[in-house]
Structure formats: C-alpha cells, structure tokens
C-alpha positions, 0 to 999 in steps of 0.5 A, spaced: 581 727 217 587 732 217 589 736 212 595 732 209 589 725 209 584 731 205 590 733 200 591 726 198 585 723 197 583 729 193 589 728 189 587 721 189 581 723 187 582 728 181 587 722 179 582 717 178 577 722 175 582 725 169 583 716 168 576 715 166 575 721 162 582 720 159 579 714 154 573 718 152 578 724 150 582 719 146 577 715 142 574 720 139 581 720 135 580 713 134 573 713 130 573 719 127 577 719 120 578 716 113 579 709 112 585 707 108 582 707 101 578 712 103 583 717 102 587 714 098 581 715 093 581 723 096 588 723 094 587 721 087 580 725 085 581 731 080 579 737 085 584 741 083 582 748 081 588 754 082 585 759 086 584 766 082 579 771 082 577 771 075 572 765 077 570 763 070 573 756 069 570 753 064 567 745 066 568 740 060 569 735 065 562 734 069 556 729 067 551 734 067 547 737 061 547 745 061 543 745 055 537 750 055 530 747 058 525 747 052 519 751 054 515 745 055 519 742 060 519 748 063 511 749 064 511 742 066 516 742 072 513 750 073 506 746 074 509 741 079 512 746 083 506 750 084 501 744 084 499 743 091 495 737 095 498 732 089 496 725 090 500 718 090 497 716 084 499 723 080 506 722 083 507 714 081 512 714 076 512 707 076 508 704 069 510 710 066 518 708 068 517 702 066 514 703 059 520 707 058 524 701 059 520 697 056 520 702 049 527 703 049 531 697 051 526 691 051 524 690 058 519 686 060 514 689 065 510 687 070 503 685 065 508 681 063 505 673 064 512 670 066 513 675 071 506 676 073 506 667 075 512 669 079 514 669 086 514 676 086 514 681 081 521 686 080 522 692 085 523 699 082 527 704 087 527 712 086 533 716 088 536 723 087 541 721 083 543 715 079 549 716 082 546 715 089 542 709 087 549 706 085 553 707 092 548 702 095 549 697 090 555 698 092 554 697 099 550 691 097 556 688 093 561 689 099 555 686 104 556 680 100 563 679 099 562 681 092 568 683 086 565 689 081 568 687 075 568 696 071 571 695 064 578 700 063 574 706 060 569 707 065 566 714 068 571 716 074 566 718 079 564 711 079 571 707 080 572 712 085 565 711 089 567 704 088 574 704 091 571 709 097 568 704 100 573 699 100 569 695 095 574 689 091 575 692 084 577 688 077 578 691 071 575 688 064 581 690 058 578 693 052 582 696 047 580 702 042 580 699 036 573 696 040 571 703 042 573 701 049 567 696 048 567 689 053 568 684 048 563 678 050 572 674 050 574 678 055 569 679 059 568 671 060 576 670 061 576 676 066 571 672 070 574 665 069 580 668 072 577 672 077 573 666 080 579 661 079 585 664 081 582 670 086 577 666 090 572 671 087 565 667 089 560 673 086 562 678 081 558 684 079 559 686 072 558 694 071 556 696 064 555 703 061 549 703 055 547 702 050 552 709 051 558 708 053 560 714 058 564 717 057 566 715 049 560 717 046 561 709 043 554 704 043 553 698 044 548 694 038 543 690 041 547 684 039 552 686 044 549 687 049 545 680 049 553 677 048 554 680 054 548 679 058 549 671 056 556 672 059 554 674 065 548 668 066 553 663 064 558 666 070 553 667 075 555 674 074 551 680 077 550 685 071 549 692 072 546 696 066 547 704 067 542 707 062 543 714 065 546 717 060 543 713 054 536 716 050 540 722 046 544 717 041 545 721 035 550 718 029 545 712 029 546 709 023 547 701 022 546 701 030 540 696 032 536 699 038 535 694 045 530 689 045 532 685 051 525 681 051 528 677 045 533 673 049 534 666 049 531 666 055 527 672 059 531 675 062 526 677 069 527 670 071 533 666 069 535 663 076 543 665 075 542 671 072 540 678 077 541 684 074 540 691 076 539 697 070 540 704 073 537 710 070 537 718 070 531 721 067 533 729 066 539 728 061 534 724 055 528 728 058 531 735 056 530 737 064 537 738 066 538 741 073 533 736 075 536 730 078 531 724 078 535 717 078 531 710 078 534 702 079 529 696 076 532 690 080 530 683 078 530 680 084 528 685 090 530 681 096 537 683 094 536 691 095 530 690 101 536 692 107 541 696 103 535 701 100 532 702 107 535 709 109 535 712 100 533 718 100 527 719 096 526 724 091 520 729 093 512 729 091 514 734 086 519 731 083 515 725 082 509 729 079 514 733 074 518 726 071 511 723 070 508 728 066 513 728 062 514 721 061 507 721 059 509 726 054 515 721 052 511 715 052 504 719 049 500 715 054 498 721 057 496 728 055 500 735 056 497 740 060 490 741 063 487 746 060 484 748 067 490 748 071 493 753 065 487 757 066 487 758 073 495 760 071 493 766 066 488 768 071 494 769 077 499 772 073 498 777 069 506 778 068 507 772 065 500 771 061 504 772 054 509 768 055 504 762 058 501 763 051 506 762 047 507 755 053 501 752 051 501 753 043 508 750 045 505 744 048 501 742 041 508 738 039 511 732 042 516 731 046 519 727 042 520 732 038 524 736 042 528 730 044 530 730 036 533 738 037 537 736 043 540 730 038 541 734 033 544 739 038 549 734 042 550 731 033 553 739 032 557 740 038 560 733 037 562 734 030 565 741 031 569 739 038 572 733 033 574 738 027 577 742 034 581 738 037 584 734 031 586 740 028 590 742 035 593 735 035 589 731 038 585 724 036 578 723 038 575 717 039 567 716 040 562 721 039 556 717 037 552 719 043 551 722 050 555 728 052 561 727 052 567 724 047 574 722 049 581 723 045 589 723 046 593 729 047 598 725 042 602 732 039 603 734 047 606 728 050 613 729 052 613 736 050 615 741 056 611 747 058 612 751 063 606 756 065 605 760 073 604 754 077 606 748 073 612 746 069 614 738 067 613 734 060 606 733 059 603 726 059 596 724 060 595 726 068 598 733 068 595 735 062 589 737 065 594 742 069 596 744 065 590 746 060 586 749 066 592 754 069 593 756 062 586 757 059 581 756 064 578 750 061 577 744 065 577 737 063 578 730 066 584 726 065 587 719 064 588 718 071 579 719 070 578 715 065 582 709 067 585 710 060 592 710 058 593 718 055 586 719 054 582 725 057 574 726 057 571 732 054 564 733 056 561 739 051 553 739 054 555 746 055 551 753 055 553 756 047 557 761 049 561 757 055 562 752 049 564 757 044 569 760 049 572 751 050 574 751 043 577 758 044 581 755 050 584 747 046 587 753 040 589 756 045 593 751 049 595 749 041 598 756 040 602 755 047 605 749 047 605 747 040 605 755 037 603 754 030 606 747 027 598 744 027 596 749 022 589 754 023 582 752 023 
C-alpha cells in the first residue's frame, strides 16, 4: 500500500472512529438535566439567603423544633447510642407505633378482630423522614395515573415535592374564615369536578392533622370523620399527615381523634385506602432526631415503590422504642443495670447521670405538657409581636408555627441595599431578611394569597433576637405609626 492509500485509509479510519464516539459524547447532554417541571420548581423554591459574612440568619422558616432536649430523652437516646448487640426485637417499634396511633387518633390496630380476619393485615413502613416517606407516595400516585388534591394552604415543601416529580396537582379552596380547613362542601365539589371534567380516574387527598402545618389550626374529631367519609364516597385515596400533630396547645372545645367510631371501619372499607404519615421527634421532644413511619391500609399499594427507602438505623429504632414506650407506659425507663455500668465508665459524667435517673421518676407525658406549655407562650407573644407591628395573625392552636398577613406593608415602597420595590405577599420575605437577618416564608410558600409562615420552635435566645428583628422591619418601613409594644 502506497503512501497516499495509507493516508486515506487512516483518514478513513479516524472518520469512522470520531463517528462512533460522537453519539456517546453527545448523549450524555441529552440525559443529564432537570425535566421541565423540575426546574420550574427549582426556580420558585425559597433558596435565597444574601450572602454576608455575618452568618447569623435567624430561621423562622423550617419545619423543625430547636427546643432544648429534656434530660430524660437525652439518656434514652445517649443509651441506644452506647448500647451494642441490639436485637430485632428490642429495635421493633411497630406495637408501640401502633399504640400510639391507636391512643391519639383512634386507630384500629392489628389485635383488632375485623382486621385479624382479613386477607392481610395493614403494613407499617420506617423512613428518615416524614418527608421522605411522602415522595414515595408521590411516586406511587404518578405510577398510577393518580391527582393529588393538596388544600390552599398547605406546607410548601410538600406542593413543591409533588410538582418536582411532575405529579398532576389540584388545589381544594379554603378560606380563612375556616382557619384554611377543608370543608367536607368543597372537598366533595373539588373531586366531583375533577373526576368529570379533568378526567381524573383516582385522586389522592392530602390533609395535615388534627394540626393544620402551618396555620397552627385543628381539625375536631368530627371534621376529620367528614372528610374522611368524602373521600370513601369518592373513591379518594386520603393521606393523613400527623407529623406535625402531638403538641396541641390551645385545646379548649377541641374534641380529640377517635377513627375507630366511624360508621364504618375504617381498615377495611373496599373504596376507601388511606395512608397516615407520622414524624415521632417533634411530639417525642427529640429534635434533631429524624424518625418518620406510613401505616397504609392496603399494603399491596407500597410493595414496589417502598422497595429502594432507606431504613432508619438499629439504633434509632431502639432510642424511638423506648421512648414510645414512655409515652404509651407500657414499658419501664431505664434499667437499672445498664445505668450502673454507665456510672462505672464515667467518672465525668456520674453527677449529671445522677441527676438523669431521679429525672427518670417522671413521665414522659409530663415533659410533653412543659413543651406544650412552652410552643402556648411563644405563640402567645409572637401574635402580641406581630399584631402590634402591623400584621394579622391566624392560627396558632397547635404545632410549631402560625401564619399572618403583612396587611400595614402592602404597597408600601422600601428600599434597602439589594431590594427596592412595593412590598407584597412574595418579596416581603426579601425584604425582611436583607434588612434584619430574619427569615420567614412567603406566600408564594404557603400557597396563600399575602400570607407568611413563621415557625417559633427557635432556641430562647435565636426567638428573642426574631421579635427583635419584626419590630425592627416595623420601625424601617412604617417608622412609628403602629405604636410601641
């Protein structure tokens, strides 16, 4: 082969080769990225925080409790971290979680007769977070050509996982003269409409309670059973978030859950499944400690979608269970023994163990009241704040948060180093968090027109320095016209 033949069958060659790694260069641009709706989402998420060196932004917009840990969940979590060799059975929390939903919300468990005969019995599944565990209900509404119905009002990270998967989203109207509450009217005309006009074949109903997150409003015992008997009629998928439900505090003529008194059970009507969240850190007292559970009705509906969840370690399962255990007393505190061994390996920390286990003579309960009592106090002086600062406040019963209107602000102008504009229900939270630190979520958040969230579950000193910032904010854009405190 001459030198010209060579040339041009390696020319030829290194052609064909730069051809067939062409396709393998350019697929991965094809692939890799967010769909449409994911980055629509993106684009709309709160993720704004101005960049400063002074790092100390003050948080009243996360669904998390930053109230100290008693003593006693203290010890119990310190024990299942120092325990070694736990068995299954001393991390299954399954009877205690579902004697908690059985003393809270009326639950039937699995000793329940009807639900014994039957083909199979509910499924309990554990996830790192309550959140976590919804994004699969998510996937599994998706995977069924199903509508998730969320009520106007409903906690932002939720909406916003739901519409980052490209899940088919109804809104169900409610009104503040409700306490943004579903009325059981407008629950039943949303899915009538959505059924025969939007070709909706199985809808999913999401609803927060019996606290409402993130008014801070609850749902009676009858208003759940309302809405619960909707969904059976419509053939409705209900999912029941309790996480952030066990810390109610303004309780007066408010009737506690009791599901098991429906007119018919609950566990086993054939055009009724639903699906009841939980989060056991928040009405456990152990923030910082993620532990969610799902309790489905008809497990045949999570087998495959539930599949790759990550599981919440031994240890955790261990800590949760005794604790549980203290809430429901059906178990004793600590052991003795174990404390003993304790005392003797730490020579440190031996007074402040002391001090643990005559701790450990109350009940849990007990410190569930003080953190009640606690959220009551917060609540009551972050209203008295932001009222007198020209705000209305709605909500407020229960939980870890509250929401209210910026009704003095709106329209007004501000101007601050970054941010100049008419204040309104979305730049608002802008605003407030380039001039005081403080940061808050806004109504493009909550889905409610001109309504923010403020979450007060803060350590004392980060809550002191939030009232500090809202009369602030006051004194800059309004000056003195709204008074003192």
């Amino acid at each position: 082969m001459d030198v010209f033949s060579m040339s041009c069958w390696r020319f030829k060659l290194e052609t064909t080769m730069h051809n067939k790694r062409q396709p393998a260069e350019v697929t991965p641009q094809k692939i890799i990225g967010f769909s449409n709706s994911a980055l629509t989402t993106l684009e709309e998420a709160e993720f704004f925080v101005p960049e400063s060196k002074d790092c100390s932004v003050i948080h009243m917009d996360l669904d998390r409790s930053f109230l100290s840990v008693p003593s006693a969940v203290s010890a119990s979590i310190f024990e299942s971290f120092v325990r070694q060799n736990i068995t299954d059975s001393e991390a299954d929390v399954r009877s205690s979680i579902e004697k908690l939903a059985g003393n809270n919300y009326g639950l039937p468990g699995d000793d329940c007769p009807d639900i014994a005969e039957s083909a199979y019995r509910k499924e309990i599944v554990y996830g790192s977070s309550c959140l976590a565990l919804f994004n699969k209900l998510i996937i599994c509404c998706v995977q069924e050509q199903g509508t998730f119905f969320f009520p106007m009002g409903t906690n932002g990270h939720y909406v916003a996982a739901a519409k980052f998967m490209n899940a088919k989203t109804l809104t169900i109207p409610t009104n503040v003269e409700s306490g943004f509450k579903i009325e059981p009217i407008a629950l039943d005309a949303a899915l009538e409409d959505a059924i025969e006009n939007n070709n909706v074949f199985r809808p999913w109903v999401y609803i927060s309670g019996p606290t409402i997150n993130p008014s801070g409003f609850l749902y009676s015992d009858n208003e759940i059973k309302d809405l619960v008997s909707v969904c059976a009629h419509r053939s409705a998928r209900v999912v029941i978030d309790t996480s952030f439900s066990g810390l109610e505090f303004q309780t007066d003529g408010w009737s506690r859950w009791n599901l098991s008194t429906l007119s018919y059970d609950i566990c086993l009507c054939s055009t009724l499944t639903y699906f009841m969240l939980g989060e056991l850190s928040l009405q456990l007292t152990a923030s910082g400690l993620d532990f969610g559970f799902l309790i489905c009705s008809k497990p045949p509906n999570v087998e495959l979608s539930f599949g790759s969840l990550s599981q919440p370690h031994k240890t955790l399962k261990y800590a949760f269970r005794k604790l549980l255990g203290l809430k429901n007393e059906c178990d004793e505190h600590f052991s003795s023994p174990f404390y003993s061994l304790i005392m003797e390996q730490q020579d440190k920390g031996q007074e402040w163990f002391e001090q643990v286990q005559k701790a450990d003579k109350g009940k849990l309960s007990n410190i569930i009241m003080e953190q009640r009592e606690k959220l009551k106090k917060r609540a009551n002086k972050l209203r008295k704040t932001l009222e007198s600062c020209g705000w209305d406040v709605v909500g407020g019963d229960g939980g870890i948060s509250m929401l209210a209107k910026p009704t003095a602000y709106i329209s007004r102008s501000f101007k601050i180093d970054g941010f100049e504009g008419k204040l309104d229900g979305c730049n608002i939270r802008e605003a407030v968090l380039r001039s005081t630190g403080l940061c808050i979520s806004s109504s493009k958040w909550t889905g409610i027109p001109d309504y923010c969230r403020f979450s007060f579950a803060l350590e004392t000193s980060e809550f002191e320095r939030a009232m500090d910032c809202i009369i602030r904010f006051r004194e800059l854009v309004l000056g003195e016209e709204q008074g003192s405190i």
